[in-house]
DSSP file (Angstrom, degrees, kcal/mol; ACC not computed):
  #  RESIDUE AA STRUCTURE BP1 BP2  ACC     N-H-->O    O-->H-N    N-H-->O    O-->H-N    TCO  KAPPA ALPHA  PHI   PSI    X-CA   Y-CA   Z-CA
    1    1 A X              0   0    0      0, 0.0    49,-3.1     0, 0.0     2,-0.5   0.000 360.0 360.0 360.0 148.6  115.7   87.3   79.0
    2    2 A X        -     0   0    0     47,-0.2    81,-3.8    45,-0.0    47,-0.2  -0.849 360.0-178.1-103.6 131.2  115.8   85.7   82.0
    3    3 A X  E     -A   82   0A   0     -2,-0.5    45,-0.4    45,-0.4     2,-0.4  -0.461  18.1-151.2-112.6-178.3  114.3   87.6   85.5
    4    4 A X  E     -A   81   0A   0     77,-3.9    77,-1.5    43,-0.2     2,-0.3  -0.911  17.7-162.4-143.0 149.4  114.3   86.2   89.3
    5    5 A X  E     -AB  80  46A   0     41,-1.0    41,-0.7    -2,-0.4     2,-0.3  -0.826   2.5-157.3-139.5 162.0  111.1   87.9   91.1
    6    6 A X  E     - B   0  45A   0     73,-1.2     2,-0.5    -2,-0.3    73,-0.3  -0.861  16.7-161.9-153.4  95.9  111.3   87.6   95.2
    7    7 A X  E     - B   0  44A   0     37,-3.8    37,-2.7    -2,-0.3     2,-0.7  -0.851  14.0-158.9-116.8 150.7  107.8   88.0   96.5
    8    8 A X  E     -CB  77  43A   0     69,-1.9     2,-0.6    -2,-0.5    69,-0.5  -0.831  10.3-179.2-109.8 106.6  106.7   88.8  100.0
    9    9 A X  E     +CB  76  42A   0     33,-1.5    33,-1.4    -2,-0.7     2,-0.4  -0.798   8.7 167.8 -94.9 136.1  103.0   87.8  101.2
   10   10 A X  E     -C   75   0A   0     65,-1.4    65,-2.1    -2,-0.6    31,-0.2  -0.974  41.6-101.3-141.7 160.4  102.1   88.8  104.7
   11   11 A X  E     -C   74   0A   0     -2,-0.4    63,-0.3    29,-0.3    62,-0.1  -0.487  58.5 -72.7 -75.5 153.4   98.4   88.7  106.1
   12   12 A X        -     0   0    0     61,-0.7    -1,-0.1     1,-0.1     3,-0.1   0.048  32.8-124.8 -30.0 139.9   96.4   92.3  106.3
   13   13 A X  S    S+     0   0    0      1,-0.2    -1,-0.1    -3,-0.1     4,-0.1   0.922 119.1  55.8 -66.2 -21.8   97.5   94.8  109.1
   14   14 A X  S    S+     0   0    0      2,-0.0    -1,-0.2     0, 0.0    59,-0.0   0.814  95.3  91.0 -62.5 -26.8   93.5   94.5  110.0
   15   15 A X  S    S-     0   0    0     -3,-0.1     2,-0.2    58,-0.0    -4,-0.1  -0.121  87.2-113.4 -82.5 152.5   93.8   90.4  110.4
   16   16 A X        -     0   0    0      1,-0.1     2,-0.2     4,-0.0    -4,-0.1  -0.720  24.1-150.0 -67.3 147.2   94.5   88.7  113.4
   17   17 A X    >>  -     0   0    0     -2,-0.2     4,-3.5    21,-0.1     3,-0.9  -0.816  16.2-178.9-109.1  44.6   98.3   86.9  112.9
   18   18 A X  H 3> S+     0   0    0     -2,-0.2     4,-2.2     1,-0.2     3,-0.3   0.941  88.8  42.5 -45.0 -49.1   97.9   83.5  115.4
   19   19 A X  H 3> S+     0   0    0      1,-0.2     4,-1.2     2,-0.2    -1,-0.2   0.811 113.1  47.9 -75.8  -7.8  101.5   82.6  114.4
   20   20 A X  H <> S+     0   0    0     -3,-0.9     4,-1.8     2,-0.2    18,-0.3   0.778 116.0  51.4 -70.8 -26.3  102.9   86.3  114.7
   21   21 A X  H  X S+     0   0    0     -4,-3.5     4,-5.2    -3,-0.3    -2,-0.2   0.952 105.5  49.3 -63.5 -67.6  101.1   86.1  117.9
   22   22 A X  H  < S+     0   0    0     -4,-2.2     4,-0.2    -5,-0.3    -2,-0.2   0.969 116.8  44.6 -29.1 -88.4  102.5   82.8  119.3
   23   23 A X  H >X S+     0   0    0     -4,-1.2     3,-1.3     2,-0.2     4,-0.8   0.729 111.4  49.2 -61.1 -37.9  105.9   83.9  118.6
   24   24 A X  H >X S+     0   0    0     -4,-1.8     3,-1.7     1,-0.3     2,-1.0   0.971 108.3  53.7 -48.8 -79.9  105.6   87.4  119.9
   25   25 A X  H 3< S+     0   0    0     -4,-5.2    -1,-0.3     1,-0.2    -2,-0.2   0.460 110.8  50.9 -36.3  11.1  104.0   86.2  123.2
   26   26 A X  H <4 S+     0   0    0     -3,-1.3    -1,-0.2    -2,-1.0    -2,-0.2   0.394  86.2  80.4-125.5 -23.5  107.3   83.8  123.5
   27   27 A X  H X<>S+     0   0    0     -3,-1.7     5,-2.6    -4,-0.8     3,-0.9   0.586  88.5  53.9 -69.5  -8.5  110.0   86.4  123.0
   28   28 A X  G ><5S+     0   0    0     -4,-0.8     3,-1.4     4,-0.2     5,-0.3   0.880 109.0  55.0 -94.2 -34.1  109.9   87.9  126.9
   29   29 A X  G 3 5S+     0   0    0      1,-0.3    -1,-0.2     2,-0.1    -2,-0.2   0.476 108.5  42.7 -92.2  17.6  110.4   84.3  127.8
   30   30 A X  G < 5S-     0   0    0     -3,-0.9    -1,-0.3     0, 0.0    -2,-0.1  -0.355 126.5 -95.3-149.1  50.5  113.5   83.8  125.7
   31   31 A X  T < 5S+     0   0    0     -3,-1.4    -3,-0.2     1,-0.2    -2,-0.1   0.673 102.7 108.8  52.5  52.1  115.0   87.1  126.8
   32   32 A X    > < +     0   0    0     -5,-2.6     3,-0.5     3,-0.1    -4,-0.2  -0.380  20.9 135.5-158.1  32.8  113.6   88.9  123.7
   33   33 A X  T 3   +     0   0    0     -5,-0.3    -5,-0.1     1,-0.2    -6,-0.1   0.778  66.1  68.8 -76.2  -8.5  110.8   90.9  125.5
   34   34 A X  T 3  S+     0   0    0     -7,-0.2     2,-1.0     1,-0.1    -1,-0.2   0.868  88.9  88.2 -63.3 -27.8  112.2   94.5  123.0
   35   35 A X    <   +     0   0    0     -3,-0.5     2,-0.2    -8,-0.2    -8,-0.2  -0.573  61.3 150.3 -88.8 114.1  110.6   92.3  120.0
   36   36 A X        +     0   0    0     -2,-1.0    -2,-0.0     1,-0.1    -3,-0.0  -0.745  37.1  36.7-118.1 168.7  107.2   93.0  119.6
   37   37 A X  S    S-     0   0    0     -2,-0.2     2,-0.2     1,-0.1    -1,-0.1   0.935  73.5-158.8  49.9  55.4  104.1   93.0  116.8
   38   38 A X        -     0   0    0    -18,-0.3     2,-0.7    -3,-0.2    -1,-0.1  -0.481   9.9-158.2 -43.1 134.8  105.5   89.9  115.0
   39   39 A X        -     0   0    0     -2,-0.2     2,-0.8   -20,-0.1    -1,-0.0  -0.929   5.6-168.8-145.9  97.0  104.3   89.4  111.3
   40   40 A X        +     0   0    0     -2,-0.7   -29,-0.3   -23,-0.0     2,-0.2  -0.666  26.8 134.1 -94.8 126.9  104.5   85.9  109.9
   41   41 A X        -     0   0    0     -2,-0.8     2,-0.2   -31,-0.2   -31,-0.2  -0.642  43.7 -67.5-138.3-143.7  104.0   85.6  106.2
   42   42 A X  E     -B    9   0A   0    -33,-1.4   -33,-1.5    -2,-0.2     2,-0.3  -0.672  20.1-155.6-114.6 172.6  105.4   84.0  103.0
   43   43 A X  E     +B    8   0A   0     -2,-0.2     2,-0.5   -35,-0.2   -35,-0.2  -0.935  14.1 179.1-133.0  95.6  108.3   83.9  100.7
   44   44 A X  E     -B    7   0A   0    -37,-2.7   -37,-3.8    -2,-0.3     2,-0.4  -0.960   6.3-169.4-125.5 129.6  108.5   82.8   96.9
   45   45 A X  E     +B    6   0A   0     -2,-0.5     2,-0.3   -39,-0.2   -39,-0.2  -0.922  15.7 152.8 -97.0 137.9  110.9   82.8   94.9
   46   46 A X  E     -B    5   0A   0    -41,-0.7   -41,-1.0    -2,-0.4     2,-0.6  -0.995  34.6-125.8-162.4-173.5  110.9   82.3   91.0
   47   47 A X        -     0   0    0     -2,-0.3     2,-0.3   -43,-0.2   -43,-0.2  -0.771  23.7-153.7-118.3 136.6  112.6   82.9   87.7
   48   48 A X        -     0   0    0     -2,-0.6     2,-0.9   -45,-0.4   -45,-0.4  -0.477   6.3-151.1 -79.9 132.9  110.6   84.6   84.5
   49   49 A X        +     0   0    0     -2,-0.3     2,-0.4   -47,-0.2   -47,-0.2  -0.916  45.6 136.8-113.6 119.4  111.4   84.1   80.9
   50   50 A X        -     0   0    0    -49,-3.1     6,-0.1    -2,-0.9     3,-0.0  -0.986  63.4-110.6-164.5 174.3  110.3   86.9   79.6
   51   51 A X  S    S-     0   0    0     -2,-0.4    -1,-0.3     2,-0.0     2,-0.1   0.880  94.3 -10.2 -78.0 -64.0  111.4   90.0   76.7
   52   52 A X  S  > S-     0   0    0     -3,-0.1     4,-0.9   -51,-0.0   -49,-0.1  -0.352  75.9 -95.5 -97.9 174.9  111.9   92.8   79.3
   53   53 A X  H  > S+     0   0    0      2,-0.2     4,-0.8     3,-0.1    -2,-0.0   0.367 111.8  68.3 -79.9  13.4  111.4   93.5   82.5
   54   54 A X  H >> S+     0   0    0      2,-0.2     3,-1.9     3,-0.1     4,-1.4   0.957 103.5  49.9 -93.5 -52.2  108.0   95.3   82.2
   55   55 A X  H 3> S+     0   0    0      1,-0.3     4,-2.3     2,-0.2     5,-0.2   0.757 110.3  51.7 -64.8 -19.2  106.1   91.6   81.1
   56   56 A X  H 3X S+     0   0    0     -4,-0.9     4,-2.5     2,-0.2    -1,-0.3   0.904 105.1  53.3 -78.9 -19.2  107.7   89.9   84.1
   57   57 A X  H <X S+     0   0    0     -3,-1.9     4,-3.3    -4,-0.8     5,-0.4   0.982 117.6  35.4 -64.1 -50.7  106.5   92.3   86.2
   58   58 A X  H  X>S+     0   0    0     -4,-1.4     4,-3.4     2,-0.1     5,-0.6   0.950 114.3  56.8 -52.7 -29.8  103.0   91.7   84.8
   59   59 A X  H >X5S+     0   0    0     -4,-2.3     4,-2.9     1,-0.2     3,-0.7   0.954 112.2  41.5 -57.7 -66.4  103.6   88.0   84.4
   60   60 A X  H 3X5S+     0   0    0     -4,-2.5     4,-1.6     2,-0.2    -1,-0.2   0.911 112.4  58.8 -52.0 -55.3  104.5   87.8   88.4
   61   61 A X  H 3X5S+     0   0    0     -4,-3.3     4,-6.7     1,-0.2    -1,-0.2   0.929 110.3  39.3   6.7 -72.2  101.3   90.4   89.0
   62   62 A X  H <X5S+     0   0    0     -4,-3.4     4,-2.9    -3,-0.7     5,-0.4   0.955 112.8  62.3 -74.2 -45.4   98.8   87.8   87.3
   63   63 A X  H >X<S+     0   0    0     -4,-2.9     3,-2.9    -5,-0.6     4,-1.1   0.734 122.4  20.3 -36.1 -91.4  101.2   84.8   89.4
   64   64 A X  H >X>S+     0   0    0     -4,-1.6     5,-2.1     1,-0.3     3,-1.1   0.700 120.8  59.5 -38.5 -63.0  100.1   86.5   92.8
   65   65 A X  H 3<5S+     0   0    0     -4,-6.7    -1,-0.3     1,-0.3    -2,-0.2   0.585 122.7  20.4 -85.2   3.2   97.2   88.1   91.7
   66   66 A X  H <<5S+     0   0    0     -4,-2.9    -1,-0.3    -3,-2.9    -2,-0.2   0.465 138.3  12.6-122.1   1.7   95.4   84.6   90.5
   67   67 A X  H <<5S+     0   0    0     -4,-1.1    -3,-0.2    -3,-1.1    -2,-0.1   0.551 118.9  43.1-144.8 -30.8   97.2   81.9   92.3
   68   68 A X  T  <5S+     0   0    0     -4,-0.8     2,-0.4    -5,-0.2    -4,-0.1   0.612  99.5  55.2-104.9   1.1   99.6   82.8   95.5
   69   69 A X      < -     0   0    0     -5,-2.1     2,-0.7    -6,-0.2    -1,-0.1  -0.999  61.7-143.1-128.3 141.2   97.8   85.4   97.5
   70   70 A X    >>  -     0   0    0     -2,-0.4     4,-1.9     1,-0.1     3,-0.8  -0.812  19.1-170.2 -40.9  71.0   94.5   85.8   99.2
   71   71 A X  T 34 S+     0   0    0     -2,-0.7    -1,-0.1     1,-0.2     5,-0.1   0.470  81.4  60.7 -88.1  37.5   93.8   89.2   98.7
   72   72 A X  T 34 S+     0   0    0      1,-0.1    -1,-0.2     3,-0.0   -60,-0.1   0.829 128.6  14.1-101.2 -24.9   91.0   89.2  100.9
   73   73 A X  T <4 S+     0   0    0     -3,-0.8   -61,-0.7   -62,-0.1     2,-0.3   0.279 127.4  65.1-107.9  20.8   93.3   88.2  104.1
   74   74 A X  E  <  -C   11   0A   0     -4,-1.9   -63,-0.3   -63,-0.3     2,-0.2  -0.988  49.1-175.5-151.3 157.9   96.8   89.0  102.1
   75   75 A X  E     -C   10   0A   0    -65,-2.1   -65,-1.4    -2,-0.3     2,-0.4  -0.493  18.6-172.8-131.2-176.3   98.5   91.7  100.8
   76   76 A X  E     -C    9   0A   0    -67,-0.2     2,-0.4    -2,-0.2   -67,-0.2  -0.999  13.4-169.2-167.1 175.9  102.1   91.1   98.7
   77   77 A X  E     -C    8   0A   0    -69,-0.5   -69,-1.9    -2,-0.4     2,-0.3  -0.936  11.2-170.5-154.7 162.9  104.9   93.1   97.1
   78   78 A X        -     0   0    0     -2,-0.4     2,-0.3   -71,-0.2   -71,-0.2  -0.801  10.9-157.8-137.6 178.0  107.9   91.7   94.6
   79   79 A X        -     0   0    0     -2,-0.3   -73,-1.2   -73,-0.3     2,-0.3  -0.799  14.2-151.5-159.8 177.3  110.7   93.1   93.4
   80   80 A X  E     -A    5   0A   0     -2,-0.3     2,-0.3   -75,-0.2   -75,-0.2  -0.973  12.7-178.5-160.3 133.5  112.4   91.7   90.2
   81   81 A X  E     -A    4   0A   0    -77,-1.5   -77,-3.9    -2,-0.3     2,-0.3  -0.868  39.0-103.0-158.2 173.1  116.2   91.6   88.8
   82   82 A X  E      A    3   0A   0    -79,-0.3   -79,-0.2    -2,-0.3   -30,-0.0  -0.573 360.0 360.0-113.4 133.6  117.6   90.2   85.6
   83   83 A X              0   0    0    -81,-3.8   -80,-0.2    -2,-0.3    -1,-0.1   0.479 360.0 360.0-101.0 360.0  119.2   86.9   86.4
């Protein structure tokens, strides 16, 4: 079967954010001062071959937890559907 995984990395709530920062400080000066405590992180999409959905969830797991996040400054979540 084939799956599509959609994972979301963002930095720690403890870690400092310089580009969440940047962009917050910049919204009052483009008439956007209601938006506050920006959070920039990352976005990957990719597709699994796999027999069910329980081994693409590990498969994507092992993805993040050995090659696309930092988990000492990043934290991540997926979600998973049957393409």
């Amino acid at each position: 079967m084939k799956f599509r995984a959609e994972i979301d990395i963002m930095p720690l709530p403890a870690l400092l954010d310089p580009q969440g920062k940047a962009v917050s400080n910049t919204m009052p000066q483009m008439g956007l001062g209601e938006i506050v405590g920006v959070r920039i992180g990352k976005h990957v999409t990719m597709q699994i071959d796999a027999a069910d959905l329980a081994t693409a969830e590990a498969k994507v797991k092992e993805a993040c937890e050995k090659l696309l996040v930092n988990q000492i400054m990043e934290h991540f979540t997926f979600r998973i559907e049957e393409a």
